[in-house]
DRENKOLLO-261551 format. One record per residue (C-alpha): residue number from 1; residue in three letters; x, z, y. Coordinates in Angstrom, 3 decimals, always signed. Each point is the difference from the previous one (the first is absolute). Example, Ala and Ser with C-alpha at 12.3 -4.5 7.8 and 13.67 -1.06 7.14 Angstrom:
BEGIN
{rec 1 Ala {+12.300 +7.800 -4.500}},
{rec 2 Ser {+1.370 -0.660 +3.440}},
This chain:
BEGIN
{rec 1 Unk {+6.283 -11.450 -5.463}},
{rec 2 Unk {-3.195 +0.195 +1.975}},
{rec 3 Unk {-0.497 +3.535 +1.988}},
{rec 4 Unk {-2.748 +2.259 -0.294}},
{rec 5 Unk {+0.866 +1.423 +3.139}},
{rec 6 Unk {+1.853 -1.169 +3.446}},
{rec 7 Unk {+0.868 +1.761 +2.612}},
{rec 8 Unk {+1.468 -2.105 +3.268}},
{rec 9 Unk {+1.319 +1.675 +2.760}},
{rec 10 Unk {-2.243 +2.699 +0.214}},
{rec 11 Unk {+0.201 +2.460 +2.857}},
{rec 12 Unk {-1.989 +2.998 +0.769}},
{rec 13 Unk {+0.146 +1.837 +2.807}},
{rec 14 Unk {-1.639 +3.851 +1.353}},
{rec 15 Unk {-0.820 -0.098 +3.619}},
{rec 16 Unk {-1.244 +2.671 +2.624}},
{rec 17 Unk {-0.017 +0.203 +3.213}},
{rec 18 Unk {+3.618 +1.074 +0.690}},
{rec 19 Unk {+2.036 -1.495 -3.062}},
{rec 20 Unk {-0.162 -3.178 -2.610}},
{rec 21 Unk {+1.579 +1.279 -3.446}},
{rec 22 Unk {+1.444 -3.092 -2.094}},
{rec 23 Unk {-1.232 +1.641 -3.776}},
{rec 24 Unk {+0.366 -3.489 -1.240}},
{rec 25 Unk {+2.142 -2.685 +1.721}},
{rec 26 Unk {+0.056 -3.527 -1.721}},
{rec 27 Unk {+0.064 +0.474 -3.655}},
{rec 28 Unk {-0.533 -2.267 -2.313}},
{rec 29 Unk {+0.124 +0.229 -4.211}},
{rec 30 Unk {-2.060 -1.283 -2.634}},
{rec 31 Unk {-1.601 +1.222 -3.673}},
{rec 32 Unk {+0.134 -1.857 -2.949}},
{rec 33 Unk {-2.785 -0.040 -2.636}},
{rec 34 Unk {+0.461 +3.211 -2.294}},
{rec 35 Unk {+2.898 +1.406 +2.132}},
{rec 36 Unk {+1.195 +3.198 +1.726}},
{rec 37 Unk {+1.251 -0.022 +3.290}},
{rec 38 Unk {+1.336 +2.925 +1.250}},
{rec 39 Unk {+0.586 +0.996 +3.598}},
{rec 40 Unk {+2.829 +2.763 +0.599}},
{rec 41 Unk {+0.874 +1.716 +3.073}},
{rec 42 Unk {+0.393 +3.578 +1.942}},
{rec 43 Unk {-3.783 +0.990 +1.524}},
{rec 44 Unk {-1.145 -1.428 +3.061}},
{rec 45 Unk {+1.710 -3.322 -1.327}},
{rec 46 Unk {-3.298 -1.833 -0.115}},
{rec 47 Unk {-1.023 +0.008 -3.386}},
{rec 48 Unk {-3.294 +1.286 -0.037}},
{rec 49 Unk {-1.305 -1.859 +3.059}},
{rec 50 Unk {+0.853 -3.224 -1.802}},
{rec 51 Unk {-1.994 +0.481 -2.998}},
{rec 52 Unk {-2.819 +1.075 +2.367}},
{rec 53 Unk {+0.421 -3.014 +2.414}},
{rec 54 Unk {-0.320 -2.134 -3.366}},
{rec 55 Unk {-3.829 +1.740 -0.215}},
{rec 56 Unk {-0.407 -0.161 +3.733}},
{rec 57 Unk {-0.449 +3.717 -0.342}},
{rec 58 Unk {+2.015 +1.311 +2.392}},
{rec 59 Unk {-0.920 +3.229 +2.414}},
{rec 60 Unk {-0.400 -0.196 +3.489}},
{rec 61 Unk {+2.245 -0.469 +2.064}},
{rec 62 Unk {+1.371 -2.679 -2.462}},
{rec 63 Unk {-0.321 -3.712 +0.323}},
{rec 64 Unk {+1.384 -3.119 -1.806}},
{rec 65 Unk {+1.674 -2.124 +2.941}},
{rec 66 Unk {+1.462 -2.547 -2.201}},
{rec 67 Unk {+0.226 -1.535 -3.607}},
{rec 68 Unk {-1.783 -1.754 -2.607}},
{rec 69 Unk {-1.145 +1.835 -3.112}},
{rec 70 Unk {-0.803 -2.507 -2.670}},
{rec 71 Unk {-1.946 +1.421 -3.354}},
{rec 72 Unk {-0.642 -3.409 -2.545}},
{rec 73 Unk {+0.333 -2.168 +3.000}},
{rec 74 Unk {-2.058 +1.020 +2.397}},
{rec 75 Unk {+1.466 +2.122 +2.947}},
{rec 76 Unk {-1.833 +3.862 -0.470}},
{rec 77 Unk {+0.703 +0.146 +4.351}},
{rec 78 Unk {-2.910 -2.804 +0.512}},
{rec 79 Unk {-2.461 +1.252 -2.284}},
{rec 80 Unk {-3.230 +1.987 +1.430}},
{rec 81 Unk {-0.482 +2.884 -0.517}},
{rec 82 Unk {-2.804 -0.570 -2.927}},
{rec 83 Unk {+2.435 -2.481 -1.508}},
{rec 84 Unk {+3.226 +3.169 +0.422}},
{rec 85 Unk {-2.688 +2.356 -1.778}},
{rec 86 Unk {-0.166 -2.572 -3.334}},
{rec 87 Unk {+3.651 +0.450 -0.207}},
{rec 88 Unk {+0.824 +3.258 +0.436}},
{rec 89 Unk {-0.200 +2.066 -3.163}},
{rec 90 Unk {-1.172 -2.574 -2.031}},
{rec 91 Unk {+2.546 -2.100 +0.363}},
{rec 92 Unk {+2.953 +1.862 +1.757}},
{rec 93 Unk {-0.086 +3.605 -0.700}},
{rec 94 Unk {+1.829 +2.985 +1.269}},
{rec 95 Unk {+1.367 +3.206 -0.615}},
{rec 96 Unk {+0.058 +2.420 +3.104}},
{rec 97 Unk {+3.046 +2.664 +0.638}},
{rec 98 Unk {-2.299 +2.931 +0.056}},
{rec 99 Unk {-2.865 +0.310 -2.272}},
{rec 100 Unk {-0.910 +3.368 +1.384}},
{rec 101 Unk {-0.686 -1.581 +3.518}},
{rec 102 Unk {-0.890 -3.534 -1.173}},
{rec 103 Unk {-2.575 +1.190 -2.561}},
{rec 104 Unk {-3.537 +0.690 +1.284}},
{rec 105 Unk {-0.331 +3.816 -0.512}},
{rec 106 Unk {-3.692 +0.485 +0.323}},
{rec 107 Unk {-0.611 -2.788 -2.627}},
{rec 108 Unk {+0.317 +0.454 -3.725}},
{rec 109 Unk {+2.514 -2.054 -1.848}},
{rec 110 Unk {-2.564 -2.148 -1.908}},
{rec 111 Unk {-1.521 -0.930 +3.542}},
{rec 112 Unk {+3.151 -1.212 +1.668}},
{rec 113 Unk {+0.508 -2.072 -3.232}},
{rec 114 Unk {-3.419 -1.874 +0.037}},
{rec 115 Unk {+0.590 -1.026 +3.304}},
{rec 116 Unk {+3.179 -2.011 -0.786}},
{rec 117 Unk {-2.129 -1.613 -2.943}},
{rec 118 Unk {-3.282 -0.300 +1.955}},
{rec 119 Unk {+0.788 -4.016 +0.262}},
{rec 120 Unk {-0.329 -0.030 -4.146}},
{rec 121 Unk {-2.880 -0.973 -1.298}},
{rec 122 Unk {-0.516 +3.379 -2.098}},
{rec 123 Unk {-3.143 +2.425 -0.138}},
{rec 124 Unk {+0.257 +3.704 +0.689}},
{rec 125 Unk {+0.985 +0.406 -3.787}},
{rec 126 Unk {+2.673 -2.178 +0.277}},
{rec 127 Unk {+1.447 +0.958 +2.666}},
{rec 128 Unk {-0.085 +3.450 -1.242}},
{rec 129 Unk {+1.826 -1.689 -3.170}},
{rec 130 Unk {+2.338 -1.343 +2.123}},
{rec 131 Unk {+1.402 +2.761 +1.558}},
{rec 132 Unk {+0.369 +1.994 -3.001}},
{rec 133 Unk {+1.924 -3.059 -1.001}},
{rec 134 Unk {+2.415 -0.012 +2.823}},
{rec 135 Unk {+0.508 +3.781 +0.013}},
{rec 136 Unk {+1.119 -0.033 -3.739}},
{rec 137 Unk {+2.249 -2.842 +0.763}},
{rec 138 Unk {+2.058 +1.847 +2.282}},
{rec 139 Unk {-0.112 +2.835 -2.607}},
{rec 140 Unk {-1.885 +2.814 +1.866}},
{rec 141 Unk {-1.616 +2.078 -2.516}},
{rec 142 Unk {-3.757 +0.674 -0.401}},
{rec 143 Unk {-1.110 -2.699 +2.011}},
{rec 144 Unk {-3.558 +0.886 -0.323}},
{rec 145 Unk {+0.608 +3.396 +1.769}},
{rec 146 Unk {+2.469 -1.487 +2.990}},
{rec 147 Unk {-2.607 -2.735 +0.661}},
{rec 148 Unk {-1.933 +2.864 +1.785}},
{rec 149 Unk {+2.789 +1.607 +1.850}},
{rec 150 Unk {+1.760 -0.195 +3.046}},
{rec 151 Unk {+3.268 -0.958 +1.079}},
{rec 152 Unk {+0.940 +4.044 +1.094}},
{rec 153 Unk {-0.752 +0.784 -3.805}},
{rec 154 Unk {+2.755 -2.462 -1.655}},
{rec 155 Unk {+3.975 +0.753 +0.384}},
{rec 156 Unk {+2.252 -1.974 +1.856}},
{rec 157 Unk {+0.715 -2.375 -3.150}},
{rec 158 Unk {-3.459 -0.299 -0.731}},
{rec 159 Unk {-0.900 -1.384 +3.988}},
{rec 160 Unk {+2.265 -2.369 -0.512}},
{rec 161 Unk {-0.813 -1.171 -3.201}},
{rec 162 Unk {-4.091 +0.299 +1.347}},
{rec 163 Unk {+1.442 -2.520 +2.957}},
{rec 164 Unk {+1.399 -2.199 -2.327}},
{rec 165 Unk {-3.560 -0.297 -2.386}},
{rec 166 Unk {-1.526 -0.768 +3.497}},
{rec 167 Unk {+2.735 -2.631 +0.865}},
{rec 168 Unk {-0.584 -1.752 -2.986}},
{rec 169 Unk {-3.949 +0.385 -0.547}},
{rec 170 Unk {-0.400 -3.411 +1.105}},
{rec 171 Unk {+3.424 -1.719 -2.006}},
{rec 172 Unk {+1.975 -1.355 +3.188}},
{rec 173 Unk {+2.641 -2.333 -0.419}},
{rec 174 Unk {+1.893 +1.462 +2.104}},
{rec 175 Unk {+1.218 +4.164 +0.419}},
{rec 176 Unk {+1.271 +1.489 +3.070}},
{rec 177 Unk {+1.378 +3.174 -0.994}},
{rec 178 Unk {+1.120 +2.073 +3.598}},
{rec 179 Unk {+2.101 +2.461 -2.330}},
{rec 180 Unk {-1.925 +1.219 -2.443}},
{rec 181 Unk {+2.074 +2.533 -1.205}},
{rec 182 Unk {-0.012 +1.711 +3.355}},
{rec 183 Unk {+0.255 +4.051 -0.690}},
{rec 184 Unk {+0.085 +0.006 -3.555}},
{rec 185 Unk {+2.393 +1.755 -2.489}},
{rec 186 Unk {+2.630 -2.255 -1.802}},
{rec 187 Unk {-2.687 +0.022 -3.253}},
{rec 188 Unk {-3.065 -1.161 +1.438}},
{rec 189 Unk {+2.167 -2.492 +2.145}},
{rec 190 Unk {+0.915 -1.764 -3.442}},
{rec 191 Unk {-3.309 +0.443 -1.138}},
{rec 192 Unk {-1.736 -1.905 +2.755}},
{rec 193 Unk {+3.042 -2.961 +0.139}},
{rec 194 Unk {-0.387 -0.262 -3.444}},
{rec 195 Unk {-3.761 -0.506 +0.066}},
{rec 196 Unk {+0.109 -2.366 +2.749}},
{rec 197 Unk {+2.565 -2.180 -2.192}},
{rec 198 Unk {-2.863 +0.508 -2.870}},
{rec 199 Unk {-2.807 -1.174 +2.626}},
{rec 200 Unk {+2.057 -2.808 +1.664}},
{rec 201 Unk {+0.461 -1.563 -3.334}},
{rec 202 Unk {-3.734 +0.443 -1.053}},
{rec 203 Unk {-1.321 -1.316 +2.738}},
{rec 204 Unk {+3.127 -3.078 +0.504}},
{rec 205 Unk {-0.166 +1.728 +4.265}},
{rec 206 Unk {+3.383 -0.932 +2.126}},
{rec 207 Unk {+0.346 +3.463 +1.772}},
{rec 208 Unk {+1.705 +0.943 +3.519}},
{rec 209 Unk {+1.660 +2.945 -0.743}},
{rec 210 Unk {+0.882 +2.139 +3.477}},
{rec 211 Unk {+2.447 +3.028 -0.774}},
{rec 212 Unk {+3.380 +1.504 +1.635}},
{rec 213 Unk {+1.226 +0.959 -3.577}},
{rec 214 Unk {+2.186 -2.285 -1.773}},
{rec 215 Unk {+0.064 +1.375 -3.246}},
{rec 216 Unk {-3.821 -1.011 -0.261}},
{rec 217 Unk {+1.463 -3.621 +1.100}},
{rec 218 Unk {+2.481 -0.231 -2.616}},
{rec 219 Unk {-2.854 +0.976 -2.193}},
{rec 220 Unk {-2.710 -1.979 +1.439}},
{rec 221 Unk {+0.827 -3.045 +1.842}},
{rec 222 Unk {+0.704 -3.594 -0.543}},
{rec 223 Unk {+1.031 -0.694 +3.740}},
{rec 224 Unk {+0.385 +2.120 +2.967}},
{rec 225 Unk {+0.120 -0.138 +3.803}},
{rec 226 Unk {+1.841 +2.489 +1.379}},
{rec 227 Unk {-2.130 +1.015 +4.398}},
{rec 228 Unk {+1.723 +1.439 +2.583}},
{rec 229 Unk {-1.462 +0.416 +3.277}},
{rec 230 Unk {-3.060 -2.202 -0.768}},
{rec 231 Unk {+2.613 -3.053 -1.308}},
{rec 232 Unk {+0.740 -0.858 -3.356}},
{rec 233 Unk {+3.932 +0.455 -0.077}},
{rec 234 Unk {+0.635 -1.024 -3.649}},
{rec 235 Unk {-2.498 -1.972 -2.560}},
{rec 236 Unk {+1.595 -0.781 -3.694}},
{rec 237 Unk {-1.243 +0.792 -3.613}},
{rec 238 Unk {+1.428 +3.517 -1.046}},
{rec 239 Unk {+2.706 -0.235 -2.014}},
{rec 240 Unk {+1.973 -1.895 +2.445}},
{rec 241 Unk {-1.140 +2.727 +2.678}},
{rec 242 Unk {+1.256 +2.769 -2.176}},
{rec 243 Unk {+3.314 -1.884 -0.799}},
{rec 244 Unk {+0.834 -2.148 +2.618}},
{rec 245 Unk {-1.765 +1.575 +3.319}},
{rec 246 Unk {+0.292 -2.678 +2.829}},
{rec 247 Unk {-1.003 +2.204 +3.268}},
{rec 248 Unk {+1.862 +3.254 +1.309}},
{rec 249 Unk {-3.120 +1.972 -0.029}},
{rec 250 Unk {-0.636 -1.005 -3.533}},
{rec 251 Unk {+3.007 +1.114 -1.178}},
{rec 252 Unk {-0.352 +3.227 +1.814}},
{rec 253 Unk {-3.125 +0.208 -1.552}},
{rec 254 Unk {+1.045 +0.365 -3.443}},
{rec 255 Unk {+3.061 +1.822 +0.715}},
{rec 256 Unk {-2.297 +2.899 +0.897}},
{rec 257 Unk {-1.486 +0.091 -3.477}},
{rec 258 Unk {+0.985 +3.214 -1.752}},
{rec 259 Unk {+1.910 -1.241 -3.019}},
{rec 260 Unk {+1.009 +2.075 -3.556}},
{rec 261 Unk {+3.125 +1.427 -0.846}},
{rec 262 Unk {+2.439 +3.212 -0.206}},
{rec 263 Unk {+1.938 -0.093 +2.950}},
{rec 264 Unk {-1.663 +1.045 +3.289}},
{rec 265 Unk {-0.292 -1.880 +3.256}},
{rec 266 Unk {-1.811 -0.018 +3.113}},
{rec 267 Unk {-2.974 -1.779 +0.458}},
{rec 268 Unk {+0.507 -3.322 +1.891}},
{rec 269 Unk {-2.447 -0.476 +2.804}},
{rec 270 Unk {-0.626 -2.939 +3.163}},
{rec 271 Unk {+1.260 +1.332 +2.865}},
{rec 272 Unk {-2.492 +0.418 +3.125}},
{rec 273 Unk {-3.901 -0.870 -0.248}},
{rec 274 Unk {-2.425 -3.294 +0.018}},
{rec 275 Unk {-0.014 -1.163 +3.496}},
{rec 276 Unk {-3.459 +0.549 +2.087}},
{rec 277 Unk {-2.075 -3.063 -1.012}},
{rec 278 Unk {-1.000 +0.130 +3.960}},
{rec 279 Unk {+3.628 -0.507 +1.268}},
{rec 280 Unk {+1.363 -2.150 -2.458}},
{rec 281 Unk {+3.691 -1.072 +0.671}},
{rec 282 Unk {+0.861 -3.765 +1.035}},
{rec 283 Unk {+1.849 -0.279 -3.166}},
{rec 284 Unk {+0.235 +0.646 -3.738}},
{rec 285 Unk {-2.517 +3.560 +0.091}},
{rec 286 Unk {+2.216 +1.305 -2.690}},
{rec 287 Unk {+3.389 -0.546 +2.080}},
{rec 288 Unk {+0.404 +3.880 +1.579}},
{rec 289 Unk {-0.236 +1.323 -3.508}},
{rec 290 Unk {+2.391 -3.139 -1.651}},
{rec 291 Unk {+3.588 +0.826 -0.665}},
{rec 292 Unk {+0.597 -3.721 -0.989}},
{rec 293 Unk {-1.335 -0.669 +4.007}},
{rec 294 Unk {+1.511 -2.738 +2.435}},
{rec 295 Unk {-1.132 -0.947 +3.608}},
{rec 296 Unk {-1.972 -2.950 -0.848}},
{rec 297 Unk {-2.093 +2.576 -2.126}},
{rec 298 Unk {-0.751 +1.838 +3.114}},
{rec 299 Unk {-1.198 -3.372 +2.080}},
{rec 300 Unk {-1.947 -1.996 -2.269}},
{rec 301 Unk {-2.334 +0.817 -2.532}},
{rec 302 Unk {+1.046 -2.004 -3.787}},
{rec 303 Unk {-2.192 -2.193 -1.564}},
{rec 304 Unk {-0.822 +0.325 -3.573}},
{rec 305 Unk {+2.131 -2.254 -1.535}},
{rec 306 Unk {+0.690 -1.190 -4.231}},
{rec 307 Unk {+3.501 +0.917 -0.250}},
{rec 308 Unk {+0.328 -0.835 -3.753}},
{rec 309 Unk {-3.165 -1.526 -2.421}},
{rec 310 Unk {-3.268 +2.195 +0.678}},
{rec 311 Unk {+2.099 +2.810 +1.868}},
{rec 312 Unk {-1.399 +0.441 +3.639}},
{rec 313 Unk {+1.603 +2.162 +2.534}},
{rec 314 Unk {-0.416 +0.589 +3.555}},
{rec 315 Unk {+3.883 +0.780 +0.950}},
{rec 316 Unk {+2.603 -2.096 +2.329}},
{rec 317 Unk {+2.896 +1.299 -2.173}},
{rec 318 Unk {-1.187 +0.123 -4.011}},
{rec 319 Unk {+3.624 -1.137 -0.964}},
{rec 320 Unk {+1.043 +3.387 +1.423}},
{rec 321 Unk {-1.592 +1.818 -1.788}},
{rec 322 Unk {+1.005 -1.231 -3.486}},
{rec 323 Unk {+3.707 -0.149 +1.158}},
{rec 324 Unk {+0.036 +3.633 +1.600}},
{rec 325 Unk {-3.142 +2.061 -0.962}},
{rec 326 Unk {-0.420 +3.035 +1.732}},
């Protein structure tokens, strides 16, 4: 099958004066026509700098070092900047964490919609039309009223369902959704996963899908890869990652999902923290906080590796973990 999307050994790094911090460290994944890709990990893990590296939108200090980022064919890291503006939005759109601080708050909703469709050849009627189109879509409720508002009159649920409308204004083939169900209640969560399944389908997008939840990748996602300290640790479509987890910090991972039932137990939880990304260890960064650890872990970093048919994992010792477990 022929990608939409490749990523190749992408690396992007945040340097000042008195440290370089690794927020991205020789990834590389691809995204299949009508897919979604989801990528999983603790915060700080790199998630959200990728999907911005794949707009070139990164803030200062942030740079790409390294990688190829090819959209259709054509690598998005040697286009101008006039030929980057053509793409973004209209044909790779995205979702921001925060629509509170990523929204323009001295701008009316309407406005910050025409200027995603300002490319379409549409008079000031229908553009007008348009929006009202898009705001129904995403099912908030008097359009013609929240057209003239601003983002500090909407609730949370509504922000993010104004961010998606503005996302999709111009009908990109491809979503990058930084967790869009950041700080909403269980409810409007399902509400907003449940539209962006509706939308996705409409509109035949792949979508990138960055979260730290797996329940929304169970719900959500066709395959996953699985960041941890800027690296991609585990890549494999999700069933076989919520079955048959290949990497220790995978595992971990969904042992510390709360799970059902009468009899009470304490929480499990990875011991120790993410390592500094500017004093990364020689070795595996996930080794202090591995039980399953050996020395080699400690001295060189793994490789990601296919350790059974479209299962990737970055581990020396994946056997291990399927004989002992933790």
């Amino acid at each position: 099958m022929e990608m939409l999307l490749e990523v190749k050994n992408l690396s992007t790094h945040f340097t000042t004066r008195d440290f370089t911090a690794m927020a991205v460290d020789d990834i590389s994944f691809s995204l299949a026509p009508s897919e979604t890709f989801g990528l999983v990990g603790e915060s700080g893990c790199g998630k959200s700098a990728t999907c911005r590296s794949i707009l070139q939108i990164l803030r200062k200090p942030g740079k790409i070092v390294g990688g190829e980022i090819f959209y259709k064919g054509k690598d998005l890291l040697k286009m101008s900047e006039a030929e980057l503006r053509r793409v973004r939005g209209s044909e790779i759109g995205m979702i921001f964490q925060e629509p509170m601080t990523s929204l323009n708050p001295v701008l009316k909703i309407k406005e910050q919609i025409f200027e995603n469709i300002k490319d379409q050849a549409l008079d000031k009627k229908g553009r007008y039309d348009r929006a009202m189109e898009l705001l129904k879509m995403v099912g908030i409720p008097m359009p013609e009223v929240r057209l003239n508002e601003y983002i500090h009159q909407y609730s949370g649920g509504m922000r993010q369902r104004a961010m998606i409308a503005i996302a999709l204004a111009a009908q990109p083939k491809i979503l990058l959704a930084d967790e869009p169900t950041t700080a909403l209640d269980v409810t409007i969560q399902d509400q907003i996963l449940k539209l962006l399944n509706h939308l996705k389908a409409q509109f035949n997008m792949s979508v990138i899908l960055v979260t730290h939840d797996l329940g929304i990748v169970a719900q959500m996602c066709d395959r996953v890869a699985v960041m941890y300290a800027g690296r991609i640790v585990e890549m494999t479509d999700t069933d076989t990652l919520l079955t048959k987890p290949g990497h220790p910090y995978t595992d971990a991972l969904l042992r510390s999902v709360p799970t059902g039932g009468a009899a009470q137990r304490r929480l499990f939880s990875i011991k120790g923290a993410p390592p500094d990304l500017t004093q990364l260890p020689p070795g595996c960064a996930f080794a202090p906080r591995c039980a399953l650890c050996i020395q080699r872990c400690k001295e060189e970093k793994p490789v990601l590796s296919e350790i059974e048919a479209g299962q990737w994992v970055a581990c020396h010792c994946p056997e291990k973990l399927r004989q002992e477990g933790y």
